[in-house]
C-alpha positions in Angstrom: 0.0 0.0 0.0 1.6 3.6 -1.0 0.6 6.8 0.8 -1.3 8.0 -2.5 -2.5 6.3 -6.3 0.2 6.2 -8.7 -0.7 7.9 -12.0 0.7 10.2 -14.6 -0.4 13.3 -13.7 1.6 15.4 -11.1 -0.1 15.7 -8.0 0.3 19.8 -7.4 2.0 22.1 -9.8 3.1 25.7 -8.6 -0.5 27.6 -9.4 -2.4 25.2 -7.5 -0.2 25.6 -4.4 0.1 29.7 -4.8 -3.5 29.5 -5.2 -4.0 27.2 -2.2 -1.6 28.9 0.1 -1.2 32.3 -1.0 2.5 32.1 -1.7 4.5 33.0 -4.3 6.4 30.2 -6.9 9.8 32.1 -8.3 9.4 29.4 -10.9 7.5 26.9 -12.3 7.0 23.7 -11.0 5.3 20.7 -10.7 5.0 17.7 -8.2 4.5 14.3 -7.7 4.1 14.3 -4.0 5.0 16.0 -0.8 7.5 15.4 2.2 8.3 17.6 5.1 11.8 15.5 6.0 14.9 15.4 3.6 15.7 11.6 4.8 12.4 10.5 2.9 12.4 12.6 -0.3 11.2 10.9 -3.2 12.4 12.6 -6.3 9.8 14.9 -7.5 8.4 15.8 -4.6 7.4 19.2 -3.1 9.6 19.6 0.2 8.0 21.8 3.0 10.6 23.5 5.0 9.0 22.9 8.4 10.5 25.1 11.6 10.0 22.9 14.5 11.1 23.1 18.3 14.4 21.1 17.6 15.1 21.4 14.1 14.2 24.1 11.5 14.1 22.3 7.7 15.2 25.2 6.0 18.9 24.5 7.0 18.3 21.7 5.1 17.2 23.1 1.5 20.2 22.0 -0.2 19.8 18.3 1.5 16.4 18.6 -0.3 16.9 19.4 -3.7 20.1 17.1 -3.5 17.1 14.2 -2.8 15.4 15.4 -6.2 13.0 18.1 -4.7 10.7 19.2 -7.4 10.0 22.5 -5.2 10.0 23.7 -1.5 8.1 25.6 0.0 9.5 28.3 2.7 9.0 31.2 4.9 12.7 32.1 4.1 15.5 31.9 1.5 18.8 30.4 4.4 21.6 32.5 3.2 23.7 29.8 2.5 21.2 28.2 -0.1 23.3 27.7 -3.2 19.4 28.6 -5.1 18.8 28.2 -9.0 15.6 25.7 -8.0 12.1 26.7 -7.9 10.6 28.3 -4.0 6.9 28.7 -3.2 7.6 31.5 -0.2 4.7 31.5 1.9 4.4 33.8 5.9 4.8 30.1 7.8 5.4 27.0 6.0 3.2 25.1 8.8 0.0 27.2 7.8 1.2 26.8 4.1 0.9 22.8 4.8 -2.7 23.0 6.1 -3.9 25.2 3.4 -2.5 22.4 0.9 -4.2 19.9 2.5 -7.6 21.5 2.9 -7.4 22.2 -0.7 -6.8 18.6 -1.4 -9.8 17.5 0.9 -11.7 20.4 -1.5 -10.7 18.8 -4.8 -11.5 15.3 -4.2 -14.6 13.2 -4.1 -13.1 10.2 -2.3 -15.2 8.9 0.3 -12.7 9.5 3.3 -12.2 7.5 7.0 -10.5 8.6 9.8 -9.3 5.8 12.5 -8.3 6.9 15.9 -8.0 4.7 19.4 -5.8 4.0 21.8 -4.7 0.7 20.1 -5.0 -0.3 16.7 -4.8 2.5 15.1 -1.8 2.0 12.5 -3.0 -1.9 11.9 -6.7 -0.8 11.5 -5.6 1.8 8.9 -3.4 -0.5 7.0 -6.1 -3.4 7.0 -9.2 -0.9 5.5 -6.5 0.6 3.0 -6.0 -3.4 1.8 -9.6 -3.9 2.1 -10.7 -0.9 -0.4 -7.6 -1.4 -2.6 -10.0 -3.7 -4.9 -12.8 -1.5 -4.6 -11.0 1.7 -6.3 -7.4 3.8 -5.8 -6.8 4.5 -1.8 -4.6 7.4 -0.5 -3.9 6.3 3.0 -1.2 7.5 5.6 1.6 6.1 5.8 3.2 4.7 8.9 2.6 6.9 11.7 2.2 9.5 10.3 -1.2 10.7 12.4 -0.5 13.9 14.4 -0.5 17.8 14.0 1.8 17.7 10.9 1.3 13.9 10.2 -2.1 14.1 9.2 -2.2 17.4 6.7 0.9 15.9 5.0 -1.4 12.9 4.2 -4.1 14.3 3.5 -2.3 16.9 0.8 -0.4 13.5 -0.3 -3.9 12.9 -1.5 -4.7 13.1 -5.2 -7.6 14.1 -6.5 -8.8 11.3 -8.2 -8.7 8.6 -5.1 -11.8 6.9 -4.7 -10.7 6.2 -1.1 -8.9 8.0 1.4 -8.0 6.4 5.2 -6.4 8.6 7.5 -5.0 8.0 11.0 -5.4 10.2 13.8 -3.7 10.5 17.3 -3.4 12.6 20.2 -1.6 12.9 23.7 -3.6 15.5 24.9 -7.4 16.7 25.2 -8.2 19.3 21.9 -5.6 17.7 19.5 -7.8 15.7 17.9 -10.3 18.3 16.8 -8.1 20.6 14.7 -6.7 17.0 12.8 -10.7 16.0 12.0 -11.8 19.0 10.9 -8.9 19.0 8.6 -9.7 16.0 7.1 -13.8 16.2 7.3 -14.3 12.2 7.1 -17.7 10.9 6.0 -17.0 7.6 8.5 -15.0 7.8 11.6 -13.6 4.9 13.7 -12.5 4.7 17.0 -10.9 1.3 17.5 -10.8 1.0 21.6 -10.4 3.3 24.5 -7.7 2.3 26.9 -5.4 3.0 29.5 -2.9 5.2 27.4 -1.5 8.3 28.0 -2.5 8.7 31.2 0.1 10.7 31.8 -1.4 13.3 30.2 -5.1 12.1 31.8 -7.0 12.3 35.1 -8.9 8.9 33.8 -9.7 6.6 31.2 -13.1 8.6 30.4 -10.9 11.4 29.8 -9.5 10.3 27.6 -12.5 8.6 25.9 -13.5 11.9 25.7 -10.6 12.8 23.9 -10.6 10.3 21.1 -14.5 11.6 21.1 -13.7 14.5 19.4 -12.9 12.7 16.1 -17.2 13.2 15.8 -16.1 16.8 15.5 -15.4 16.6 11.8 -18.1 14.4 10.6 -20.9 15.6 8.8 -24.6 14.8 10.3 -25.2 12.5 7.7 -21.5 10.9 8.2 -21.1 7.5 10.1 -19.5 6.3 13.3 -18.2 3.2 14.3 -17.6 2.4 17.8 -16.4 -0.8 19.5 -19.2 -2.1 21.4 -16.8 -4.5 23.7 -14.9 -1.6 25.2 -16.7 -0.3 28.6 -16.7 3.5 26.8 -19.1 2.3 24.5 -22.2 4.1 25.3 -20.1 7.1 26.2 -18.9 7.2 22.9 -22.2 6.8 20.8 -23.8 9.6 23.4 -21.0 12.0 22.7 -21.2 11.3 18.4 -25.1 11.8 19.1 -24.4 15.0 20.8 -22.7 16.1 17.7 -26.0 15.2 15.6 -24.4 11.9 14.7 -27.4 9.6 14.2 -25.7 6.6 12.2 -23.7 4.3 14.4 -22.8 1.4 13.7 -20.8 -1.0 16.5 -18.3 -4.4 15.8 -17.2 -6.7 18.1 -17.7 -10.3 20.1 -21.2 -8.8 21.8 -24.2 -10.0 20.3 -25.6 -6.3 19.6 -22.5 -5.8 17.9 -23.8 -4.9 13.7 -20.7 -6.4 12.7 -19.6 -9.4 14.8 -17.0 -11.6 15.7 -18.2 -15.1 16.1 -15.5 -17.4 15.4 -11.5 -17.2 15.5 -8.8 -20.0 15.3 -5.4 -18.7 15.3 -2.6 -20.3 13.5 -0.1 -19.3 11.0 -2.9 -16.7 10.1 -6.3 -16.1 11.9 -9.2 -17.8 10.7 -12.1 -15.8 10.9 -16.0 -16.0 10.8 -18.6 -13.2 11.4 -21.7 -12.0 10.7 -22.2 -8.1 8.9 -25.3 -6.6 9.3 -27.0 -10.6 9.6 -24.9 -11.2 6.3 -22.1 -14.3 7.5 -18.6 -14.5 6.2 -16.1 -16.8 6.7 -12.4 -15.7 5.7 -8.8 -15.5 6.7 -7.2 -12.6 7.8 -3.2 -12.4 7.8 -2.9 -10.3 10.9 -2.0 -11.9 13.8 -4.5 -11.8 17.2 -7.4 -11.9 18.7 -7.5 -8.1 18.5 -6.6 -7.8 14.9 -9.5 -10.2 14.4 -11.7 -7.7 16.6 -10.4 -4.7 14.4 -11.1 -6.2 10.6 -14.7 -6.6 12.1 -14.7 -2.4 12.0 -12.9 -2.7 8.8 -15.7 -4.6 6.8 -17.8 -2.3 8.7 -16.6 0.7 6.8 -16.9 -1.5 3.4 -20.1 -2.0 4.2 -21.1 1.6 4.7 -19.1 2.5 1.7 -21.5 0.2 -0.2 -18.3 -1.4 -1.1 -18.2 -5.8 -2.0 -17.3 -7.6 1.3 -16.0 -10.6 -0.4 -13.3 -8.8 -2.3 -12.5 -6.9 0.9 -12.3 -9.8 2.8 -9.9 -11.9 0.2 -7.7 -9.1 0.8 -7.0 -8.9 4.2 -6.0 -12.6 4.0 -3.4 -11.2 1.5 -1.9 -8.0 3.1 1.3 -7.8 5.1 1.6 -7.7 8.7 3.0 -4.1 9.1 7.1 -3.6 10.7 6.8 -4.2 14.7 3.2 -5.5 14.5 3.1 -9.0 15.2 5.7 -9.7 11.9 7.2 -13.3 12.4 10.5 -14.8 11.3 12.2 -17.9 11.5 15.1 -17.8 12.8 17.6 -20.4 13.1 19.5 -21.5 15.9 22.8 -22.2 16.2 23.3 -26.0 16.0 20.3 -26.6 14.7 16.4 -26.4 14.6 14.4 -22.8 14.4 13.0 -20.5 16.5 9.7 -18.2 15.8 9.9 -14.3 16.2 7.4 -12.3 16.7 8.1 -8.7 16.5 5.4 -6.6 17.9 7.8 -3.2 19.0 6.5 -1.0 17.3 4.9 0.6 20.8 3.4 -0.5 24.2 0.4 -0.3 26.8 -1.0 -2.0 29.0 -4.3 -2.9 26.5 -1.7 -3.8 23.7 0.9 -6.0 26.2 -2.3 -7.9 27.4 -3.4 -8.7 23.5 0.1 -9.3 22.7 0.3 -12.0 25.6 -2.9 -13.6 24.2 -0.9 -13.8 20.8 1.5 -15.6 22.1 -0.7 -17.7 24.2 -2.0 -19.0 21.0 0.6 -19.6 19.2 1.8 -23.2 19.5 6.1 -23.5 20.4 7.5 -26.6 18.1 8.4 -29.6 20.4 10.2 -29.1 23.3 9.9 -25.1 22.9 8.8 -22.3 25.3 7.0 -19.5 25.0 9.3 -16.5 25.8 8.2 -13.2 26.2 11.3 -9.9 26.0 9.4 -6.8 27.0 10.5 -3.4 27.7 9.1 -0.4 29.5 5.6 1.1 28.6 6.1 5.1 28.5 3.4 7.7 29.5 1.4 5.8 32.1 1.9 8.7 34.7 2.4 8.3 38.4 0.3 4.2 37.8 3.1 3.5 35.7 4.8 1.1 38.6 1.2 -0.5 39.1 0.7 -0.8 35.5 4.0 -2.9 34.8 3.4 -4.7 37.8 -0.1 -6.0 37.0 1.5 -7.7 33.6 2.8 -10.4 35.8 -1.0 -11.9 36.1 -1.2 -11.7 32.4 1.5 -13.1 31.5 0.5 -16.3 34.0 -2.6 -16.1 32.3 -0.8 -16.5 28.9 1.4 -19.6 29.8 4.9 -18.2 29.2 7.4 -19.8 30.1 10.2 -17.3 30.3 10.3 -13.2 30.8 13.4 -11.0 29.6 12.8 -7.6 30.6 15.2 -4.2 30.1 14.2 -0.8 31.4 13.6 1.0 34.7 9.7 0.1 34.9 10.5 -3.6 33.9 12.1 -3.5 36.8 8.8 -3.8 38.9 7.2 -6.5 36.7 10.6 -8.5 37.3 10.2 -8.4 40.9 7.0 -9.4 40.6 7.4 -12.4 38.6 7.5 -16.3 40.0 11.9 -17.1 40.3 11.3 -20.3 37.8 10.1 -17.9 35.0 12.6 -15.4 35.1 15.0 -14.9 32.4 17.1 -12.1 33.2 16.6 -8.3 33.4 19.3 -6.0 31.5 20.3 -2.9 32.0 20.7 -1.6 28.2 18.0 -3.2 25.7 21.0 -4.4 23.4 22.2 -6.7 26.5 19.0 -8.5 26.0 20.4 -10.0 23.0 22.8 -12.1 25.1 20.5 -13.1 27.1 18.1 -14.1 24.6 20.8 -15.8 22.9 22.1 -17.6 25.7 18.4 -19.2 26.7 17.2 -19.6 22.5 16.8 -23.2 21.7 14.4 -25.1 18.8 11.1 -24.4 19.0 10.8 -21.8 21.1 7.8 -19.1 20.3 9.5 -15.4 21.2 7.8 -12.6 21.4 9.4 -9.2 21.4 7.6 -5.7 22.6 8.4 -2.8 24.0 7.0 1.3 23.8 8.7 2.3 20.7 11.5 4.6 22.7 12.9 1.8 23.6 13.7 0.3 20.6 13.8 -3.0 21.0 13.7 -3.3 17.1 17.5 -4.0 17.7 17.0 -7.0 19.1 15.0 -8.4 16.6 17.5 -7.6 14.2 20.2 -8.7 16.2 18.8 -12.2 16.6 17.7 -12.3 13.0 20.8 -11.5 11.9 23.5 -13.6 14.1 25.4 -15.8 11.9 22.7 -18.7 11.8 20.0 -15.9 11.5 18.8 -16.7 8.0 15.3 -15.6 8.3 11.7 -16.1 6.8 9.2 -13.6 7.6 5.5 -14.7 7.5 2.7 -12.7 5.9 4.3 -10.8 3.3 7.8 -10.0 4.8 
């Protein structure tokens, strides 16, 4: 899936954007998409020369055009900028992103979603992009790319042909969602879970059900909601869309009052799935891993079906997309003297809700003979002054999961390693890249690892390290 339809014609050109902005292009120009960081410049791109707290992009102008920059747009010419390639000057290149991408929202008429929640976001995104592919050309956001900067880049990725476009949208703190939704004016929004993140930032879980709440702000009257109706912020959720004059609703889950439901899964190499949508039964495999992936495509073919879209086709694809980096990707990795181990990367970022459906991953996923199920975790971040609490209360869940063995790195790890039985402790470290020696030193055939961690911790390393130790010839599942 790419962040916008490929096609031949350019995707702004310098009028457009002096019209949309109210800059001024020293040249002509035209583009075939739009980045905001030099490291990821496609050539032909327009480059936005964004001035943030830490870094301010137009030091970097030369970096840009270097990368094949098409344009960039600034709020100043650095002195140093060896020039001779087209500008779009504009009073503040931040404003000059937002106008773009309102003026992309203006020209299209793709039917558009946006997809926030505490977990699931990323994977829920990636899964109703796969679904709609068949159905017609999808813009979606790539990544993470779902906050204040995030979200207008993807939405002025957007060309205005789509048929389709999914955004994601996040927040930390109470009114940051509301700017991103009006910005993006969906006809469906999604809110995947509510959960115990960011409670750093939150006097309570409502609050922050609140919070994700606000998505309702940019949907039109006539627009659609779609609420999970297994989490217990359910009917504060549909109240608050109501209160916005949001009379369609439609819920998913395992309830029986859920519109779409989940009625069956058996998890092996991939997840087997059946489920009824809108009384309408399907049976179909999904190539996500989880329970809570399962839980998630049921709000996927939710949106189809509001979109009027052919649930079979949608379905068939989501047995054929690939699991995204750091969310529940496996590889094979051999160990030294013989035999393989399975990895299961899931680091791309932690809470409590995620840990919990991580464990149950792993809980069904059978170890080869004589294997374990290990488990290498690392702290959760932002979970406030219950942080201690809330890395101590995975010990129950990971009982509950039967693993066998717990590595853990990182100062709140510390707590759920003290809390652990002695005859399923595996060793805490210090530095995340000691865990590879630990991990190596305990690895035998069959074992079932799983790997996760909030994503400042970056136990991505050890993944790579493992897979990539001198018997480390890997084979990653589901389209790696």
């Amino acid at each position: 899936m790419n962040g916008a339809p490929q096609g031949s014609a350019p995707l702004w050109n310098a009028a457009e954007v002096d019209a949309a902005t109210g800059g001024h292009s020293t040249a002509p120009w035209q583009a075939s998409g739009v980045s905001i960081d030099t490291r990821t410049i496609v050539p032909g791109d327009l480059f936005i020369a964004i001035r943030g707290e830490r870094h301010d992009a137009h030091n970097f102008l030369d970096d840009a055009f270097a990368a094949g920059a098409a344009a960039a747009m600034v709020s100043r010419i650095p002195q140093d900028h060896g020039g001779g390639h087209p500008l779009l000057i504009v009073d503040d290149t931040t404003v000059g992103l937002r106008k773009l991408a309102r003026a992309a929202r203006q020209r299209t008429a793709a039917r558009i979603i946006a997809i926030t929640g505490s977990v699931g976001k990323t994977s829920t995104k990636e899964a109703l992009a796969a679904a709609l592919a068949p159905l017609g050309a999808v813009s979606a956001s790539l990544g993470n790319l779902n906050n204040q900067w995030g979200v207008p880049l993807s939405v002025a990725r957007m060309p205005a042909d789509a048929k389709y476009g999914v955004f994601e949208v996040a927040m930390n703190h109470a009114g940051e969602i509301t700017p991103l939704t009006r910005l993006v004016r969906p006809d469906i929004a999604i809110v995947t879970t509510v959960d115990a993140v960011h409670l750093e930032f939150f006097e309570s879980v409502e609050e922050i059900a609140l919070a994700k709440a606000e998505i309702f702000d940019g949907l039109d009257p006539t627009g659609i909601a779609i609420i999970n109706t297994d989490n217990p912020y359910y009917p504060l959720l549909c109240d608050e869309a109501r209160a916005r004059g949001i009379a369609n609703i439609l819920s998913f889950g395992e309830s029986e009052r859920a519109d779409v439901r989940l009625t069956g899964f058996h998890a092996n190499d991939s997840s087997q799935i059946k489920c009824t949508v809108m009384g309408q039964e399907m049976n179909f495999t999904l190539a996500l891993p989880g329970r809570h992936s399962a839980q998630n495509a049921m709000a996927v073919l939710a949106a189809v079906r509001a979109l009027g879209g052919d649930l079979a086709l949608a379905a068939a694809a989501l047995g054929d997309m690939a699991t995204p980096v750091g969310r529940g990707r496996r590889a094979m990795v051999q160990i030294a003297g013989g035999g393989t181990a399975t990895m299961i990367d899931d680091t791309y970022n932690a809470s409590p809700a995620s840990m919990r459906a991580a464990f149950h991953m792993l809980k069904e996923t059978e170890p080869g003979g004589g294997g374990r199920r290990i488990a290498v975790l690392g702290d959760m971040e932002e979970l406030g002054s219950g942080s201690a609490r809330a890395h101590e209360a995975l010990a129950q869940d990971l009982l509950a999961a039967e693993v066998d063995l717990v590595l853990t790195t990182g100062a709140n790890m510390m707590h759920l390693d003290d809390m652990l039985p002695r005859q399923i402790r595996g060793g805490h470290a210090t530095r995340a890249e000691d865990l590879v020696e630990l991990l190596e030193g305990v690895l035998r055939p069959g074992d079932v690892v799983l790997v996760k961690a909030s994503r400042s911790q970056d136990l991505g390393r050890v993944v790579d390290a493992i897979c990539a130790a001198p018997d480390g010839a890997k084979t990653m599942a589901n389209g790696g």
